[in-house]
C-alpha positions in Angstrom: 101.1 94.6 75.0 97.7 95.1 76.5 98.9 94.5 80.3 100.3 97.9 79.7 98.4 99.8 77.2 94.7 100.4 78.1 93.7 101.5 74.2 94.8 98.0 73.2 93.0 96.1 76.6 90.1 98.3 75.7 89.6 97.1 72.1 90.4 93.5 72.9 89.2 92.6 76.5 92.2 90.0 76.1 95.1 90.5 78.7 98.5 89.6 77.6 102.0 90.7 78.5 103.6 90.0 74.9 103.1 91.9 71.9 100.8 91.4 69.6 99.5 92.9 66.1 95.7 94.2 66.3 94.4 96.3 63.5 90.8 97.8 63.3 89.8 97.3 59.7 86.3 99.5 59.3 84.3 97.7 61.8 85.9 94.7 61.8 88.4 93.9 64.2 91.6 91.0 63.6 94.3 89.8 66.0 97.4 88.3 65.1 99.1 85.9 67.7 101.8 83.8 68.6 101.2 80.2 69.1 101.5 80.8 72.5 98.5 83.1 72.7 96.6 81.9 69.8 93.8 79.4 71.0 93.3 81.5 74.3 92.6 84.7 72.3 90.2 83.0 70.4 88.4 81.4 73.0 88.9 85.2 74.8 89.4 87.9 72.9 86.7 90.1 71.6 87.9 90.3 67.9 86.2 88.6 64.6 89.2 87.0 63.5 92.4 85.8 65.4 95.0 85.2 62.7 98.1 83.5 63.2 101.3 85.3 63.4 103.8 82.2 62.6 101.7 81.9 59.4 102.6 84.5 58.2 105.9 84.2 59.1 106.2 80.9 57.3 104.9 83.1 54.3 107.5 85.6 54.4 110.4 83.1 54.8 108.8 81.5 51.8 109.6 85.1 50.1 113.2 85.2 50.8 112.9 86.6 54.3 114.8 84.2 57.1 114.3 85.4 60.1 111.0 87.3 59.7 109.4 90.4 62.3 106.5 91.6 63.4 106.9 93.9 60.4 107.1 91.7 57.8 104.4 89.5 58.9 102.1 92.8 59.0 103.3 93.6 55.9 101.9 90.8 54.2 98.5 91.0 55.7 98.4 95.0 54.7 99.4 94.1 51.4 96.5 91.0 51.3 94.1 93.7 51.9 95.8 96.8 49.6 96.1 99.0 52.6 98.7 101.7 52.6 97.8 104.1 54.9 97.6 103.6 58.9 96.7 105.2 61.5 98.4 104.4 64.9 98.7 105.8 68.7 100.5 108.8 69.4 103.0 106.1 71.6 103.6 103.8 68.7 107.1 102.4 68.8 108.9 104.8 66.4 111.1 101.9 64.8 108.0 100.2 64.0 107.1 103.7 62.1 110.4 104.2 60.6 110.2 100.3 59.3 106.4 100.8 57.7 107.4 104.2 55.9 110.6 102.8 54.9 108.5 100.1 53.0 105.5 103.2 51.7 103.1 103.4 54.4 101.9 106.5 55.0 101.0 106.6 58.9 99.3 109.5 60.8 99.6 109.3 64.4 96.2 110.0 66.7 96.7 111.4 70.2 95.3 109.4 73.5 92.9 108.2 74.1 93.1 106.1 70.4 89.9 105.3 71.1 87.7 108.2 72.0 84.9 105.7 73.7 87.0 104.8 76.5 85.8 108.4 77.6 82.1 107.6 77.3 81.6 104.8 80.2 78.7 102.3 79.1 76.6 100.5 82.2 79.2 97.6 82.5 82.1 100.2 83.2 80.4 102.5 85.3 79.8 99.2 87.4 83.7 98.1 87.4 85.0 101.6 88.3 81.9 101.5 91.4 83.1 98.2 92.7 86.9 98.9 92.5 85.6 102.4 94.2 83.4 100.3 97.0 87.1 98.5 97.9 89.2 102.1 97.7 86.8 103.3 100.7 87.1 99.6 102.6 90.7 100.0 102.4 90.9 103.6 103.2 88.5 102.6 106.4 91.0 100.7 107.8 93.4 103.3 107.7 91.7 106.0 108.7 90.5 103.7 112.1 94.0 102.9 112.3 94.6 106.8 113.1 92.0 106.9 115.1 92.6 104.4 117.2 96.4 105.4 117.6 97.5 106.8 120.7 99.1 110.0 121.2 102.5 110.3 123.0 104.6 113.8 122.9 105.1 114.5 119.3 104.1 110.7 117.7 101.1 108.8 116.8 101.4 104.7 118.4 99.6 102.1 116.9 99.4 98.3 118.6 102.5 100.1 120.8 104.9 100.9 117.6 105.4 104.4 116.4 102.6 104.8 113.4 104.2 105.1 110.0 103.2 106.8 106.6 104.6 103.0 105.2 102.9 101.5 108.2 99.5 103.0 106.8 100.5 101.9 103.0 101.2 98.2 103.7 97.1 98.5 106.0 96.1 99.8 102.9 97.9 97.5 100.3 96.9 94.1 102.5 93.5 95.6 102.2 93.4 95.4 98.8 95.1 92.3 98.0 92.3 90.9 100.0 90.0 92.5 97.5 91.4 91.7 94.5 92.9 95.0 94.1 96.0 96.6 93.5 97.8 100.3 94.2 100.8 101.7 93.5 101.9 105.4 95.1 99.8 106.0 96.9 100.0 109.0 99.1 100.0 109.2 103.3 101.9 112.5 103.5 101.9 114.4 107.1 102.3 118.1 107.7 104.7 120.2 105.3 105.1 116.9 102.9 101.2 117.2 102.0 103.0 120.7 100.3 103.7 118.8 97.6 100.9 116.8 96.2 102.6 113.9 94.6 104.7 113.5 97.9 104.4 109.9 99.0 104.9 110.7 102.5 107.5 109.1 104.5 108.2 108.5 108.3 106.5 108.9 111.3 102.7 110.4 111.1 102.6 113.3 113.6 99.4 114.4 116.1 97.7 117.7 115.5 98.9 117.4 111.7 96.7 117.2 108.7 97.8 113.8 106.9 96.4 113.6 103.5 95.5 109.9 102.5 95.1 109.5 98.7 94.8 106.0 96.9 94.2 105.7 93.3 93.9 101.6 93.3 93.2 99.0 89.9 90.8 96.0 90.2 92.8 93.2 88.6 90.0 91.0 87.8 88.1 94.5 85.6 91.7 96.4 85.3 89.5 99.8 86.3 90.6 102.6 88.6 88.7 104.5 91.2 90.5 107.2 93.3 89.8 109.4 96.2 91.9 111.3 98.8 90.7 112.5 102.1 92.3 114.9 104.6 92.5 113.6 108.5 93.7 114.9 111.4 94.2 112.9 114.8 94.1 115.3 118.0 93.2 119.1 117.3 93.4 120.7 114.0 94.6 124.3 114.1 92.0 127.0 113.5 94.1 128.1 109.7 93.9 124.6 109.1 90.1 124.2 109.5 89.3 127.4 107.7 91.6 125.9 105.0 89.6 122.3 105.0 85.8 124.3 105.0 87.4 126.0 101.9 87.7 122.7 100.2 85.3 121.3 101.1 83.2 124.1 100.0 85.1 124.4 96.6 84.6 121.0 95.8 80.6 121.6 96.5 80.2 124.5 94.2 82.7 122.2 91.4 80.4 119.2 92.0 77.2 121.2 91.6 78.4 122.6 88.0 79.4 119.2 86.3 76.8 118.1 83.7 76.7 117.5 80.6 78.0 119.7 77.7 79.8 122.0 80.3 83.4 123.1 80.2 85.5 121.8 82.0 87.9 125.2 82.4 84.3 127.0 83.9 83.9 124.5 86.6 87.7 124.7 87.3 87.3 128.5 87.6 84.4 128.6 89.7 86.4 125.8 92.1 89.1 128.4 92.2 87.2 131.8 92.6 85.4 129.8 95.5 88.8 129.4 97.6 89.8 133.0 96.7 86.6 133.8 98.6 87.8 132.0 101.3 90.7 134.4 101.6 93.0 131.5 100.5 95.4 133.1 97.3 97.7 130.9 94.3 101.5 132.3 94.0 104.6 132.1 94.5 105.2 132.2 98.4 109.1 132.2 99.7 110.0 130.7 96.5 107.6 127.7 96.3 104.5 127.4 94.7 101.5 127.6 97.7 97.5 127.2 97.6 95.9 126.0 94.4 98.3 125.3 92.0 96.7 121.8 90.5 93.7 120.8 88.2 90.4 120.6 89.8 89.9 117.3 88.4 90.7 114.3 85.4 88.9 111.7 84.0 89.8 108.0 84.9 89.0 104.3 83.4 91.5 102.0 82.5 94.0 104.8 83.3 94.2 106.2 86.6 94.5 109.5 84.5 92.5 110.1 80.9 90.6 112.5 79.0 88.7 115.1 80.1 90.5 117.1 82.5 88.8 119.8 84.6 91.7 122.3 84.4 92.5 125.5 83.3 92.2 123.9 79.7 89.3 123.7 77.7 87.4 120.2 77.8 83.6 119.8 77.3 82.3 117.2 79.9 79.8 114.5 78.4 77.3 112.3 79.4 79.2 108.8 80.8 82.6 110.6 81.6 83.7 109.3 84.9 85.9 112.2 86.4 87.4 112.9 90.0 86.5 116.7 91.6 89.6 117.1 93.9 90.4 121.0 95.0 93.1 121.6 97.4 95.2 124.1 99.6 99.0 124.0 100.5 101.0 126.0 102.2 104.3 125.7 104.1 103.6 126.9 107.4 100.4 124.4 107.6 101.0 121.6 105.4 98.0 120.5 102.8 94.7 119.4 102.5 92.9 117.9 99.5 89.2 116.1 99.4 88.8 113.8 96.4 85.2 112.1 95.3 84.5 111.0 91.7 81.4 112.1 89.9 79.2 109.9 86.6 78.6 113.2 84.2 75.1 113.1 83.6 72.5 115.0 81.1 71.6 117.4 83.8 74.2 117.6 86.2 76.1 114.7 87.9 76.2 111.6 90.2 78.5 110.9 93.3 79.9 108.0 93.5 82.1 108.4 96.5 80.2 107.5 99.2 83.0 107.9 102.2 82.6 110.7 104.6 84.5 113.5 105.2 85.8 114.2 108.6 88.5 116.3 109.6 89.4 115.4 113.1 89.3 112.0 114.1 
């Protein structure tokens, strides 16, 4: 259904949490719908022909068939047409495959993104993923002044005189949203050692002195586009490792932001983002038997996925002109805890465009 499968969303612009058949016929694109769904995908829908699907059911119980499928209903409009072959997502339902071959289809299965635009973000895009970014930084804000404006007492952080949370800073952050029409799930306020592990949610109480990593990677449900972002805070003093470790970053994610452009690989600026920590004095291994430093891709594309093609990673991935991808280095290590910075950039012809416009503070 497209509430859950972006390719599908993307092709149709028509939101619905039931299945529903949608083939891509040369350039011409046909729905087929339940009664239920039919009128509003016409009205809706961004297809040239919205067929229905009990039709064709009638059809095949005409042909002997008495409680009809999704199958046999696209069987009958691929025979109509005298189509045999198909090509379908890498994530198509394999008893859906097995039933088509089992009747002579031939299918060939195409990885993700199915369709290779969604990685090219026209004007009306790059303006979805900027407003849902605008409300990420509002949201982010208020957490960030709530941490600033806790108080510190012995080894806690109080906020409005109750012990401030890592769930505490979540539900600032998720009322924030709501407000804006926006949603996030996971997302990350993880305090000393549990910033070690990147996808750590963080749990508990948030702790002075501390670098607490705040990352939120939130959906617009009006558009259904991502932004994300992560910043690195620390309320009272940051240690003097800790700062050396946040100028790296910060200096890594420069040099990585200042490569991006068009036609560039993505493994170079990932490389260069790496050599530039190294520099730093900051080294990748296996440290008292966990994984400590830079261990992560510098960066991955984002749309109607929080994560998409291309990836700035150690794996090859020419950047284009309209990809919208995040440029987020970072540094763990056991005795310290982590820091990441996380901005997304607009690839461009001749290198690329910001569009994180939140500042980057250590110590607040």
């Amino acid at each position: 259904c497209s509430e859950r499968d972006a390719d599908l969303y993307y092709a149709t612009r028509f939101l619905a949490p039931d299945p529903f058949i949608f083939l891509k016929i040369k350039s011409e694109k046909i729905m087929m719908m339940t009664d239920l769904e039919l009128d509003r995908a016409k009205a809706q829908a961004r297809a040239d022909r919205v067929l229905s699907l009990s039709e064709y059911e009638e059809r095949a119980k005409k042909k002997g068939i008495p409680e009809p499928g999704i199958i046999d209903s696209l069987d009958l409009f691929l025979a109509e047409r005298g189509i045999r072959s198909i090509q379908v997502p890498a994530g198509f339902p394999i008893r859906y495959a097995d039933e088509l071959r089992g009747r002579g289809y031939q299918l060939e299965s195409k990885k993700e993104p199915f369709f290779e635009d969604r990685m090219i973000k026209n004007d009306e895009e790059v303006r979805f993923i900027k407003d849902t970014q605008k409300k990420t930084e509002e949201a982010i804000g208020e957490a960030i002044s709530a941490i600033r404006d806790s108080i510190v007492k012995g080894d806690l952080l109080y906020y409005k005189d109750d012990i401030l949370t890592s769930d505490r800073i979540r539900r600032i952050i998720d009322y924030k949203l709501m407000d804006l029409d926006c949603i996030a799930e996971h997302t990350i306020v993880a305090v000393g050692t549990e910033g070690c592990d990147p996808h750590n949610e963080g749990s508990g109480p948030l702790r002075p002195n501390q670098p607490i990593i705040i990352d939120l990677f939130p959906r617009s449900t009006r558009t259904r586009y991502f932004a994300d972002m992560t910043r690195t805070v620390v309320k009272g003093k940051a240690p003097d490792r800790l700062k050396k470790m946040y100028e790296a970053v910060i200096s890594s994610q420069e040099r990585g932001i200042s490569l991006i452009r068009d036609g560039i690989d993505g493994r170079i600026v990932h490389n260069n983002v790496s050599d530039c920590l190294k520099r730093f004095g900051f080294e990748t291994g296996i440290i008292n038997g966990r994984m400590q430093g830079f261990f992560h891709g510098t960066g991955h594309g984002l749309g109607l996925d929080v994560h998409e093609p291309p990836r700035i990673s150690k794996i090859g991935y020419t950047l284009k002109k309209g990809n919208i991808v995040t440029v987020e280095p970072g540094l763990y290590y056991a005795n310290i805890g982590g820091v990441r910075i996380e901005d997304m950039v607009l690839v461009t012809e001749e290198g690329c465009i910001n569009l994180t416009e939140y500042p980057k503070v250590l110590e607040v």
